[in-house]
C-alpha positions in Angstrom: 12.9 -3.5 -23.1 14.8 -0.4 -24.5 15.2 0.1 -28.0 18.4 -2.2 -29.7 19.8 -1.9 -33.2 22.3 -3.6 -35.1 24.4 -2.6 -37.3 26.0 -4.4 -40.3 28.5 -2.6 -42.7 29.9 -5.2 -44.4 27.4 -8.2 -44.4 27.7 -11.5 -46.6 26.0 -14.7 -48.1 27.8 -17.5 -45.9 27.6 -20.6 -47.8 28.8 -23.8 -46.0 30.5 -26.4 -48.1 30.7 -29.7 -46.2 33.4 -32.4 -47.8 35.3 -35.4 -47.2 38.8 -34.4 -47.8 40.9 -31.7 -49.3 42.8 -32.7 -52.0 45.8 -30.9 -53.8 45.1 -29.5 -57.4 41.6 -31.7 -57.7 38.4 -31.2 -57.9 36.3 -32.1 -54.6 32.3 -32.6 -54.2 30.4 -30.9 -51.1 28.1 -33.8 -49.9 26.4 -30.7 -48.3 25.4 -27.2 -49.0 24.4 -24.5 -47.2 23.3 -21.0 -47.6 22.8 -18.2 -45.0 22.8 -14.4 -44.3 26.1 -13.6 -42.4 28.3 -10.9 -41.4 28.5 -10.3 -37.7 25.6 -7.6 -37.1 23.5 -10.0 -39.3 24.0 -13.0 -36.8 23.6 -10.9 -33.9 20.1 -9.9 -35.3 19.1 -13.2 -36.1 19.8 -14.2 -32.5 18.0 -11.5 -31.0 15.2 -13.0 -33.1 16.0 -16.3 -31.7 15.7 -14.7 -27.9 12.2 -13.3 -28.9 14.0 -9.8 -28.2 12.6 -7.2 -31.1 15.7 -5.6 -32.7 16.2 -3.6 -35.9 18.5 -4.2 -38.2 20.7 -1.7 -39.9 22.9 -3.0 -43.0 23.9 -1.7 -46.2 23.3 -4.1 -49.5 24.3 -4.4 -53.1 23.8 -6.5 -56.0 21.9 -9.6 -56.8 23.5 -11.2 -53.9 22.3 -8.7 -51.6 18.4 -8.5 -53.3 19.1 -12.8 -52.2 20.2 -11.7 -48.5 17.6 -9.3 -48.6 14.7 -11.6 -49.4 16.1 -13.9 -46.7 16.4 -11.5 -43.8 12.7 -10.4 -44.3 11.3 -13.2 -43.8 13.5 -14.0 -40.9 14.3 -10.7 -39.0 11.4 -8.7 -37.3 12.7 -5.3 -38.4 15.4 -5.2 -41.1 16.1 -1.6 -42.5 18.5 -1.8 -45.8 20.3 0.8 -47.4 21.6 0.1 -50.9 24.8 0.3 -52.7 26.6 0.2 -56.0 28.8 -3.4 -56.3 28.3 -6.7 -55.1 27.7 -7.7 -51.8 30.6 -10.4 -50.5 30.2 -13.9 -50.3 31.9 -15.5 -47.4 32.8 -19.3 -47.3 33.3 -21.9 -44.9 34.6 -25.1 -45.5 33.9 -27.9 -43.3 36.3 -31.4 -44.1 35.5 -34.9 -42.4 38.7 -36.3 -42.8 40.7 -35.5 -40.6 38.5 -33.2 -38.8 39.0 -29.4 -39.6 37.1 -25.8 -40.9 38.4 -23.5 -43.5 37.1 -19.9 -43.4 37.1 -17.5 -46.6 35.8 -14.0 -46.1 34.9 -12.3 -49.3 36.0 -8.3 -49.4 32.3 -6.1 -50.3 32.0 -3.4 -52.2 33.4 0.2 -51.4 31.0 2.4 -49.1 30.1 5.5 -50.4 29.8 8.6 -47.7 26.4 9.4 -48.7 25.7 5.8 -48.1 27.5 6.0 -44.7 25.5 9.0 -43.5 22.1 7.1 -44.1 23.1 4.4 -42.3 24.0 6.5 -39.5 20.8 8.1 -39.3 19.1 5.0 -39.2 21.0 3.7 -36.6 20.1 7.0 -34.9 16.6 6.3 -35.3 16.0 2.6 -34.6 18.7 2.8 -31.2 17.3 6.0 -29.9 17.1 6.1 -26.2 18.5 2.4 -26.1 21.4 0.4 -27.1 23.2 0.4 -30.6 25.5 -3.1 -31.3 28.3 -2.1 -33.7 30.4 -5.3 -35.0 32.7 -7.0 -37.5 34.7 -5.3 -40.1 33.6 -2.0 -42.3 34.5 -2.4 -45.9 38.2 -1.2 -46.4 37.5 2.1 -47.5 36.0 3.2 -44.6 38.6 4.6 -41.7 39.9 2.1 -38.8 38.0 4.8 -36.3 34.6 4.7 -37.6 33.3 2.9 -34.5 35.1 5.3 -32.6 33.5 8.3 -34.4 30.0 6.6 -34.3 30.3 6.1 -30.1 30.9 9.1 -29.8 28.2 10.6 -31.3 25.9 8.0 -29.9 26.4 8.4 -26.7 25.7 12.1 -27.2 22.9 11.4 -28.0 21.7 9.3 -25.2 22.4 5.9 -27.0 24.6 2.9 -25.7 26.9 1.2 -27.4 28.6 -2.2 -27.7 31.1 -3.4 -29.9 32.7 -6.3 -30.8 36.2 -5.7 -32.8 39.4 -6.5 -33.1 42.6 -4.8 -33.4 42.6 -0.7 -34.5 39.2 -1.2 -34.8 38.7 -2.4 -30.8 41.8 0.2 -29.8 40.3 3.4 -31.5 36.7 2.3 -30.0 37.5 2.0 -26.8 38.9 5.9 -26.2 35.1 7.0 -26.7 34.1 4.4 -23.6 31.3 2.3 -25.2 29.1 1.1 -22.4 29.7 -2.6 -23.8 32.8 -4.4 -25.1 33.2 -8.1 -25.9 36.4 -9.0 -27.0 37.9 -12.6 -27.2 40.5 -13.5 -25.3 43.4 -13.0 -28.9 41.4 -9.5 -29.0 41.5 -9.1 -25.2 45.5 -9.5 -25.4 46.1 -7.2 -28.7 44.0 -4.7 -26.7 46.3 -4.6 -23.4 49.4 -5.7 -25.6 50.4 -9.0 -23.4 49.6 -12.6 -23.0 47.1 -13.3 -20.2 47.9 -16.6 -19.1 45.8 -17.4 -16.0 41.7 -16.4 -15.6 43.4 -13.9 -12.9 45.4 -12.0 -15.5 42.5 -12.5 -17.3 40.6 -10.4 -14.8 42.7 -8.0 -13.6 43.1 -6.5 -17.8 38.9 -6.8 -17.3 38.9 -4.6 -14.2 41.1 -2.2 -15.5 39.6 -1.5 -18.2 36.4 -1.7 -16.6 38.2 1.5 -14.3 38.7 3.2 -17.3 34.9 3.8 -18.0 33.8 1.2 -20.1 30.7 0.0 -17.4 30.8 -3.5 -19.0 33.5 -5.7 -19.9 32.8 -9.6 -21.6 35.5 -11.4 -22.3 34.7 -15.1 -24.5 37.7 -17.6 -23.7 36.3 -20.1 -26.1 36.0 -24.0 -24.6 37.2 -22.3 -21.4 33.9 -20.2 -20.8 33.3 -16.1 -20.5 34.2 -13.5 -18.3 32.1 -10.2 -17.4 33.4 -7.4 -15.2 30.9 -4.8 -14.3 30.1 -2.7 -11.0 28.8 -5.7 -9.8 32.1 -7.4 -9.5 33.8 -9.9 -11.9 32.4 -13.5 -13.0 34.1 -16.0 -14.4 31.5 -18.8 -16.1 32.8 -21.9 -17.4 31.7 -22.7 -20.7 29.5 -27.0 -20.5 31.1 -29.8 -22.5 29.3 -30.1 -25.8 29.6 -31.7 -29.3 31.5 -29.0 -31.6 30.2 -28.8 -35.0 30.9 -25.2 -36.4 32.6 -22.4 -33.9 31.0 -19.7 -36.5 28.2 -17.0 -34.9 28.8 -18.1 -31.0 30.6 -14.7 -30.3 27.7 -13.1 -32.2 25.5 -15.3 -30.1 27.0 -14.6 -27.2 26.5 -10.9 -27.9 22.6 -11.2 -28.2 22.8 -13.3 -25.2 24.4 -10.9 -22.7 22.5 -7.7 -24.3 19.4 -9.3 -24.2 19.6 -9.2 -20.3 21.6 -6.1 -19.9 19.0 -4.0 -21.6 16.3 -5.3 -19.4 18.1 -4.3 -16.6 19.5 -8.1 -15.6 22.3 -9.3 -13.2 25.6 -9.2 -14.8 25.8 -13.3 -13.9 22.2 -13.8 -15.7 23.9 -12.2 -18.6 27.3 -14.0 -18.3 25.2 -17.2 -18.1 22.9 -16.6 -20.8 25.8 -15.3 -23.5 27.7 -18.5 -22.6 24.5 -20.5 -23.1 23.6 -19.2 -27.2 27.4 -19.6 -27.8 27.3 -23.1 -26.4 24.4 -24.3 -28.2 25.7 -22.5 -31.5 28.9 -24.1 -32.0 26.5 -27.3 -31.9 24.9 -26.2 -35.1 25.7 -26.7 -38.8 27.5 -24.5 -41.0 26.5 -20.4 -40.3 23.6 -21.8 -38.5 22.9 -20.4 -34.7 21.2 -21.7 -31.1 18.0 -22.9 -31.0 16.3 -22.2 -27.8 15.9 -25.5 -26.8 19.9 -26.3 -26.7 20.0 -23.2 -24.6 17.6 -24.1 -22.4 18.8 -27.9 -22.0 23.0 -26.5 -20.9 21.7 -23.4 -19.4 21.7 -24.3 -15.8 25.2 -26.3 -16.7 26.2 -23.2 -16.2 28.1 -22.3 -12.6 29.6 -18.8 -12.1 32.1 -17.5 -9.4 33.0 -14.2 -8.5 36.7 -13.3 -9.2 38.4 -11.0 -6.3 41.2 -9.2 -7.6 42.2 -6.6 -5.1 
């Protein structure tokens, strides 16, 4: 398999708070804790691990929360690479309540990057995606330009490396003019991308194909309960997503990222991807708190899985 690395500019500590009820100006007990690495590029890289696909990881650190994240991901990731900063690194958290039914998200804000910082992290990524593919998601810390996945495409693919991000808003729109090889917006992303509502799955795959014109050679589109979409010179496939228990919708798009890449960079069909990227997100939003897939929940809804080819002409 070609060389794959992830990259993580603003990771976090997720910790999962699991409680009964919300209650106005009192003070509530978690009857469960949890405590995980998180940030986009770090859930991606602990799926790959999950997929038995090697894949380093390229993050930047600060702080005694970091030196905690950092213990964690070495024992858990095959090939982290850290680079360290001055400040604290963010603590996201999610809160999970019983009664009725519902999940709070708070994302923490990270230290300022430092340029100096910046440029080692770009090397690395250099280094570790050389020849291959480089995944660049989630948010930079707000000191660093909306374009800086635009700038780092660019650069990439002169040098030979792929590219697949997973943004949102000027992040996703500035990205996009440098024609990554890979992008997986959500649907909400999908429509702030093409600037209208895309109400049917052929809407849906008419935005894919023409942005697939454009010169972006893969297009995954997640559509939540409602399945995936992929356009690619193979054609466009819609896959609908099996019925399963929700218990936490955070890391599936992450999931579904290692899912699809994990084929594409073997050289796989685009509906073996689609399939396996709706899989990992499936199986994740069965699991606790920041927790992902486990292989055997993949393997069990896997071949739940039935995908059609979408004609748009």
């Amino acid at each position: 398999m070609a060389n794959i690395a992830v990259l993580s500019l603003n990771p976090a500590l997720d910790v999962t708070y699991k409680i009964q009820k919300l209650i106005d100006d009192e003070k509530i007990h978690s009857f469960e804790t949890r405590f995980d690495p998180g940030g986009n590029g770090i859930n991606v890289a602990r799926a790959f691990k999950r997929l038995n696909v090697r894949a380093a990881t390229c993050c930047v650190l600060a702080g005694k929360i970091g030196a905690l994240i950092s213990d964690i991901l070495n024992s858990e990731l095959d090939d982290p690479h850290f680079i360290w900063e001055e400040g604290e690194t963010r603590i996201n958290c999610v809160i999970q309540q019983s009664d009725p039914v519902s999940q709070y998200e708070i994302n923490g804000m990270g230290p300022s990057m430092g340029f100096s910082v910046l440029d080692k992290l770009e090397k690395n990524l250099y280094a570790y995606s050389k020849d291959g593919f480089a995944v660049l998601t989630g948010s930079p810390p707000l000191n660093i330009t909306y374009n800086i996945y635009n700038i780092l495409c660019a650069r990439l693919k002169n040098a030979g490396i792929k590219c697949l991000v997973d943004a949102d808003g000027a992040l996703l729109a500035s990205a996009v003019k440098s024609k990554p090889y890979i992008i997986k917006p959500n649907i909400h992303e999908l429509e702030r991308l093409v600037k209208r509502k895309l109400a049917s799955n052929f809407e849906i795959a008419s935005a894919a194909a023409d942005i697939y014109n454009s010169g972006i050679e893969y297009v995954f589109i997640s559509l939540g309960h409602k399945g995936a979409m992929l356009a690619s010179k193979e054609g466009i496939f819609y896959g609908s997503a099996p019925e399963v228990p929700v218990v936490s919708r955070v890391g599936a798009g992450d999931s579904m990222v290692a899912g699809i890449l994990s084929i594409i960079a073997n050289g796989g069909s685009s509906e073996d991807a689609l399939r396996l990227g709706i899989a990992c997100g499936s199986a994740t939003v069965q699991m606790p708190g920041t927790e992902l897939f486990t292989m055997d929940l993949v393997n069990n809804i896997i071949n739940e899985i039935k995908i059609e080819k979408i004609n748009v002409q």
